[in-house]
N, C-alpha and C positions, 0 to 999 in steps of 0.2 A: 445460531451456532456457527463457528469454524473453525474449521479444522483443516492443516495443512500436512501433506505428506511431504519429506524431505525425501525426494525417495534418490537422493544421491549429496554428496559432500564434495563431490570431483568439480571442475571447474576449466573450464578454457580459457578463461579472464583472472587474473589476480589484481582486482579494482579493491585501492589503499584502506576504504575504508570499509568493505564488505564484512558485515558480524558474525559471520556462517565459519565456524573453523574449517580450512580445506583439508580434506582427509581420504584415502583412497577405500570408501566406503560405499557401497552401492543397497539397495534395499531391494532383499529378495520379493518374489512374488507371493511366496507363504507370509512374510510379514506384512505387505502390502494387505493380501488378502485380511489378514487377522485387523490387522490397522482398519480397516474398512467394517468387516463386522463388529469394533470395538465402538465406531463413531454411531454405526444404526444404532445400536443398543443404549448407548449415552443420550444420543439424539434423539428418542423415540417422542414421539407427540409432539417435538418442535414445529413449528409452523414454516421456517424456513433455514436452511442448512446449505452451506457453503465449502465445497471442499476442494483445496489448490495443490495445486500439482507444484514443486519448487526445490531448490538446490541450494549450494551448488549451481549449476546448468541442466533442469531438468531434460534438456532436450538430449545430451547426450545418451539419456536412459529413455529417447523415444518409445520403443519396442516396450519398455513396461507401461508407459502409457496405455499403448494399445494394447496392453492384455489387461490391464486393472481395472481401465474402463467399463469392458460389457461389466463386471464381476459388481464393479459398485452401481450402474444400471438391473443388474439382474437383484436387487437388494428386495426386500415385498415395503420396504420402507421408500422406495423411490419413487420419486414424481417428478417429471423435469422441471413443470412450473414452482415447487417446492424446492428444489436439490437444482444446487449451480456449483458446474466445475470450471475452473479457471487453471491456467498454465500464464505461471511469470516465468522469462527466459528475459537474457541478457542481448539478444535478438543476433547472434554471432551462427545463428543455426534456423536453418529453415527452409523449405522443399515442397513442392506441389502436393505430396504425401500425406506431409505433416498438415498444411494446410488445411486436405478433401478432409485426412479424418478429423481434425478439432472441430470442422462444420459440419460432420456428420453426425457426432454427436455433443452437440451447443455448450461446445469446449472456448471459452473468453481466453482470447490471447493477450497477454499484456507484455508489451517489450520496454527493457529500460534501456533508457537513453538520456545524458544529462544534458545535452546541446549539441550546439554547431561545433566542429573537430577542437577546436582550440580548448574548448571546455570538457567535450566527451574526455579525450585522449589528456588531460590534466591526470585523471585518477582510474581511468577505464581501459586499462592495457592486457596483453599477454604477459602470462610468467615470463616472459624473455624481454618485456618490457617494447612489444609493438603495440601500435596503438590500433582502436578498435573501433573508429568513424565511418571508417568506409564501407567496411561490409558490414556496421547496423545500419547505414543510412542505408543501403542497397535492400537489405533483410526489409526495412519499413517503405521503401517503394514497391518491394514485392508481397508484402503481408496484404496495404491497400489492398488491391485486389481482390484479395479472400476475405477481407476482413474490414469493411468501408468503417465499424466502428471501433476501429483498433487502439485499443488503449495505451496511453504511455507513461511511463513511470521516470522522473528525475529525479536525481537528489541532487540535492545543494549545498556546499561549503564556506566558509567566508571567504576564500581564493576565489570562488565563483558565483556570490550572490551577486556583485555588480551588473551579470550577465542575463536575470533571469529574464524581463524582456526581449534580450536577445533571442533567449532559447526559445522565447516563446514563437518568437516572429519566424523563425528558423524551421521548426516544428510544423507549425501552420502553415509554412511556406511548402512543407511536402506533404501537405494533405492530409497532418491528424486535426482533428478537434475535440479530442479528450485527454486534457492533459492533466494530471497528476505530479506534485511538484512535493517532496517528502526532503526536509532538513536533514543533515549528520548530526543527531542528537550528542557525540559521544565527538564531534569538532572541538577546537580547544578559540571557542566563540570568545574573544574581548569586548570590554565595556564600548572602547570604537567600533565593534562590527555592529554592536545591538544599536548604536544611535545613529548606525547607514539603515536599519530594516523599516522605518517608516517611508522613507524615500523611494527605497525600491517597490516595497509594496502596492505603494500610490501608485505609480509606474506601471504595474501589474495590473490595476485596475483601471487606469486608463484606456490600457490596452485592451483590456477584457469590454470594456463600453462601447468603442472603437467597432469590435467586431459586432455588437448587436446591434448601433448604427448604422453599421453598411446592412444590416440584413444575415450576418453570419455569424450567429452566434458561436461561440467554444465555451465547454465546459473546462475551468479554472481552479481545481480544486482549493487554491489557496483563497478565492474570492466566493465560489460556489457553494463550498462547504458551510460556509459562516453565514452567508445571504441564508441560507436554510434553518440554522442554528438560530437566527434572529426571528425567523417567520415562527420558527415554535417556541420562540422563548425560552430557549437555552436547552443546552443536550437535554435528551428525557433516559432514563434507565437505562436501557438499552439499548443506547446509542455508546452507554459509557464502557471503560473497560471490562472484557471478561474472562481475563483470561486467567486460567486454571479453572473457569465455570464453565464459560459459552466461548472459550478458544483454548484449541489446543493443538501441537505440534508434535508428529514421529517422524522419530530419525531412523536412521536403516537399522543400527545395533537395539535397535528394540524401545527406547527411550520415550517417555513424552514428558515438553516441554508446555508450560502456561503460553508461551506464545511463539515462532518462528524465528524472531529477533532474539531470543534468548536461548535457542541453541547453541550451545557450550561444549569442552573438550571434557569425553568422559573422563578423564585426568581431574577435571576440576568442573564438577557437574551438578556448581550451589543451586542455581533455577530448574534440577530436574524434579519434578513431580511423579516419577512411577514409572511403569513397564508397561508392555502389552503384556508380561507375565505375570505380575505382581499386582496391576493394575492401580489406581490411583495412592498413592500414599499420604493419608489425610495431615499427617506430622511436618508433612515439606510442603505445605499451603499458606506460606506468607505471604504468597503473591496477593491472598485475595484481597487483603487489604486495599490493593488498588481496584479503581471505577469507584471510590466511594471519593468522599473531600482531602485534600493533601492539608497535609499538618506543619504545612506554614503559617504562620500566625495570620500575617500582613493577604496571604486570598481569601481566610475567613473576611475580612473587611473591603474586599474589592468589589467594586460594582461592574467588574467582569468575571466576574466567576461562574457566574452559568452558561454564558458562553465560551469559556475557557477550558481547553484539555489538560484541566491538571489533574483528571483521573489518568492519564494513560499511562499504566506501570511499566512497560518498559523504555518510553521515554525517559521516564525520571529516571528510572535506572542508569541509565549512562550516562546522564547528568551528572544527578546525587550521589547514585551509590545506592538510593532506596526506593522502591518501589513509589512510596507516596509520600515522597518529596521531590517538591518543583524546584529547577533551577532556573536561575537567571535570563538565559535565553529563551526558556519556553513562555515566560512571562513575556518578554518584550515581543519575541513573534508573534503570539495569541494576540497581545492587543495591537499591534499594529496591521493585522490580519483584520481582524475586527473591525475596526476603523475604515480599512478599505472597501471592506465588505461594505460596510454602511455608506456611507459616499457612494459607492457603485448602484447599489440598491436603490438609494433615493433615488438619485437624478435618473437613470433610467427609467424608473417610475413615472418618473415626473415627465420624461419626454416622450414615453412609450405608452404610459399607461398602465393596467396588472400586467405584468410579464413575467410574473415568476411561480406561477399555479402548480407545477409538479414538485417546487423545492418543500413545499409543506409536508407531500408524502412521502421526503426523504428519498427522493428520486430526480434531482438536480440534472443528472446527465440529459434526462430527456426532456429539458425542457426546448434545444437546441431543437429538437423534431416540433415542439409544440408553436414556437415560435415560425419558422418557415413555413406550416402549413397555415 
């Protein structure tokens, strides 16, 4: 299960392509509180439960952090090995404070960052239109620190697919090795961009071999994810979309959404599913239709379709327009993802030996621990 609190809409950053409508909305600590006993209560007997702290900028609404925290701690449904809280922040924000406490209680920091300045500051500015490389690079030499397994999140555009190597080397040059690399689904992707993504990918994967040759491996979501996906022979159930089942997102004004990505302007609010008052609204559940097969003819007959995320509904949705319909570019990424994964996976193999024993349990990030020991 996941579930995400939006517990703010405000922002410091106004980045081109952000899905989050900015609004001067902030989420009380009664909602918060409610939002939290709505998720034990949904979530009860789950085996494991996920719940992110996100905006907006959540850090601007630091202070509720630390008071939401004990309150979802103090749950009789909580167990740390069980229950993982994570904070995504735009990395423009961050303080010794903020640090002690996310370590204090095994709060996962994840900062986005799309590369080196020339790519960050493309699309990741201030409302006044400054750019925002300096002080995330600073925020990520200072997180290190607190946080040696600091996660990082890019997105990518077709202005800046050329670069993802780049970012990667950039990245890795200031001491992360978990890197997370997420598409603009809702980009206005041409037939010339999808027939540059095999190129780069390869690229990606050279790169990604590169670092387990020397001894240092990096987790590569776009080569890691699918090395995984291959070892089990293609997504299993619950790997696949769930959202309006086993994902769901509240916004301050009370709202919940099937997924984060689909937070929308109460004005025009088609992907809302319910209230914290109302609570689920079984009538507005079209979402569910996705995590099952897309109703393109031409994936029924692909021999990548089990390794392929044409469940994820709100991808398609910014593509298509429809929950589970793929478009164009999910297609040519997925298998050109694929492919690299495979190439990557062999030859490593082949010159390493098994090297890849944690991506089975769906646990890819540590295999970088498994390897160096």
């Amino acid at each position: 299960m996941k579930y995400t609190l939006c517990i703010t809409q405000e922002c410091n950053l106004a980045c081109s392509y952000c899905y989050i409508p900015k609004r001067p909305r902030v989420m009380s600590l009664e909602t918060a509180r409610d939002a939290v006993d709505f998720i034990f209560r949904q979530a009860a007997g789950m085996d494991q439960l996920e719940i992110g702290f996100f905006g907006g900028e959540p850090l601007l609404e630091f202070e509720l952090i630390r008071e939401i925290t004990p309150y979802i701690e103090s749950q009789p449904g909580f167990d740390k090995h069980r229950v993982g809280l994570t904070v995504v922040t735009n990395g423009t924000i961050f303080s010794d404070a903020i640090a002690e406490f996310l370590n204090a209680h095994g709060i996962r920091f994840c900062l986005s960052c799309d590369g080196p300045p020339h790519v960050q500051d493309a699309f990741r500015k201030s409302p006044a239109g400054e750019p925002s490389s300096t002080r995330v690079e600073a925020t990520i030499r200072l997180a290190l620190k607190s946080f040696p397994a600091l996660l990082v999140n890019s997105v990518f555009r077709p202005e800046t697919l050329e670069y993802l190597p780049e970012t990667i080397a950039y990245l890795s040059g200031l001491g992360l090795r978990q890197l997370y690399f997420n598409p603009d689904f809702s980009a206005p992707w041409t037939p010339a961009d999808l027939a540059r993504l095999p190129a780069v990918y390869e690229e990606v994967a050279e790169r990604y071999m590169q670092f387990y040759l020397r001894g240092d491996p990096h987790f590569i979501s776009l080569i890691d994810n699918k090395i995984a996906v291959i070892l089990r022979g293609g997504y299993q159930l619950l790997e696949r979309c769930g959202m309006g089942r086993r994902e769901m997102a509240f916004t301050p004004d009370r709202r919940i959404y099937p997924c984060e990505r689909l937070i929308g302007d109460p004005e025009d609010d088609g992907h809302c599913i319910g209230s914290l008052d109302r609570g689920i609204d079984l009538s507005r559940l079209s979402c569910r239709n996705a995590g099952r097969e897309a109703i393109n003819p031409e994936c029924l007959a692909c021999g990548f379709q089990e390794y392929c995320m044409t469940w994820c509904g709100c991808s398609n949705y910014f593509m298509t327009g429809q929950y589970d319909r793929v478009g164009p570019f999910l297609c040519a990424s997925e298998k050109a993802a694929i492919q690299a994964a495979f190439r990557a996976f062999t030859t490593l193999e082949r010159r390493l030996g098994p090297t890849f024993v944690h991506h089975l349990t769906g646990q890819p990030h540590f295999n970088s621990v498994y390897v160096r020991a």
